[in-house]
N, C-alpha and C positions, 0 to 999 in steps of 0.2 A: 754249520754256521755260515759258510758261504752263501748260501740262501737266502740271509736273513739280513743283508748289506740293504739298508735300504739306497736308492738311486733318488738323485735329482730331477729325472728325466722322467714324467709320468708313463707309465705304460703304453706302448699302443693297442687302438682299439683292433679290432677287425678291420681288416683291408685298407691298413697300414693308414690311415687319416689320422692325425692328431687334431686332437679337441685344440680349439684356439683359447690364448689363455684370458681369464676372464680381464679384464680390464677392473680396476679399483677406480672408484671415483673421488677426486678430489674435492675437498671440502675445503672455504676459505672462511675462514670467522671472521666479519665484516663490519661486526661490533665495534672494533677499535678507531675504526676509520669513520662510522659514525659520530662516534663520539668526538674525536678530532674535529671535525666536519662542527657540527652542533658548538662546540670552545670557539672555535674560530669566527662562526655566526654572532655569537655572543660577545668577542671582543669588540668584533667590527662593530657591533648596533651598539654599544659603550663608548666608545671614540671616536665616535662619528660625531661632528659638531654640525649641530641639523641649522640650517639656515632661517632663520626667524619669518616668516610671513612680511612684503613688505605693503602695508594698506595705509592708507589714509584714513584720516576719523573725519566724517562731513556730520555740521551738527547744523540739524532743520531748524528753521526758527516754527515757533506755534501756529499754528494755522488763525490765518487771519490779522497775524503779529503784522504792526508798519511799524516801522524805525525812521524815523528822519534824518537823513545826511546832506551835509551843506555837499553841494556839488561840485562846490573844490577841492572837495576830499575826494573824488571817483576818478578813478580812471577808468573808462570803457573799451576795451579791447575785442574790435568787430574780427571773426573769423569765420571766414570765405575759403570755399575751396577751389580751387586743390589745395593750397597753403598760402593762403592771402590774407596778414594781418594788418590790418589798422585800428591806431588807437586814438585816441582823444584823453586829453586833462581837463576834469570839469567842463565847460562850455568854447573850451580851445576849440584851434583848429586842426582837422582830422592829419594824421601823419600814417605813413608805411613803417615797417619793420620788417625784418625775415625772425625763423625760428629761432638761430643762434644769438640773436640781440636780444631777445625776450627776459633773457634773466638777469643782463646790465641794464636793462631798461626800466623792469619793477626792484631792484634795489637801488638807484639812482631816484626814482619817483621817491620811493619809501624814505630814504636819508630827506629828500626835502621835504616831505609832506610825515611825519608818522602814526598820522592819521588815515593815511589811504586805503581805500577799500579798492579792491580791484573789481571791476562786472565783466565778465568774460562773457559775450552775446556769440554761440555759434551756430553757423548754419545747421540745418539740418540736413543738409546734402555731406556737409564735410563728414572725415570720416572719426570714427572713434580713435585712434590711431593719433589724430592730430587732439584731441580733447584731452588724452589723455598724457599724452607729451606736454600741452602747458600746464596742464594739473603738476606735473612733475616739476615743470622749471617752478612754479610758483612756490613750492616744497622746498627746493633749492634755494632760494631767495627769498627763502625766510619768509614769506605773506602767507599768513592764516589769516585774512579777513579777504575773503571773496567770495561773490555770486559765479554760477554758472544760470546762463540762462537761452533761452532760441532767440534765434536771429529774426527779428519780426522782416515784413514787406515793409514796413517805414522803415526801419536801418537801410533794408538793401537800396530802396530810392533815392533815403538820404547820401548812401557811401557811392551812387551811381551818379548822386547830383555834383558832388564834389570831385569827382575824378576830374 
């Protein structure tokens, strides 16, 4: 029965080398962390409070539509680049502003007049950048009644006469 003890230690082969022991390979189930992964996606896209589009609504008049407006109602507001505005009240006379005045400017006009339409005339040189910065201020101060339209060569000679 001595013989028959089994050992821990495999045999050796011939010429005393031992077989190297096999290596077992680890296995990790990665399911779980998927799925974690996937809850957590799904919280986030559920409480995330998505920030609304912010646009403006421009509504075209008909093609070929004229309105008539006494032109004491307008205020024309000529823009020049780099950032050079003047405006005019009806048939006044022409005045400077900078950008930061612009939105005390069209609600100061508006309390007196609340019939005002604003014509914003801009270059075609200026940059979008500035068009869409008074669109802004205009939104701010409350006027939903305004044109956008180009700066014709009579503005620019008339705002060149008057300088």
């Amino acid at each position: 029965m001595a013989g028959d003890v089994a050992t821990a230690e495999p045999k050796a082969k011939k010429g005393g080398l031992r077989r190297p022991k096999r290596r077992v390979s680890i296995r990790i189930d990665m399911t779980p962390m998927v799925d974690i992964a996937f809850l957590l996606l799904i919280f986030f896209m559920v409480t995330t409070v998505f920030r609304k589009p912010q646009a403006m609504e421009v509504n075209l008049p008909p093609e070929g539509a004229k309105v008539e407006v006494p032109e004491s109602n307008v205020m024309t507001l000529f823009v020049e680049p780099p950032r050079d505005f003047h405006y005019r009240m009806g048939t006044g006379p022409l005045a400077t502003t900078e950008m930061e005045d612009l939105r005390e400017l069209f609600e100061e006009s508006a309390r007196l007049n609340p019939e005002l339409i604003i014509l914003v005339k801009v270059s075609r040189d200026a940059t979008y950048e500035t068009m869409v910065d008074i669109m802004d201020e205009l939104e701010l101060a409350n006027m939903s009644r305004f044109s956008l339209i180009p700066l014709t060569d009579e503005d620019v000679q008339s705002l060149e006469a008057a300088s």
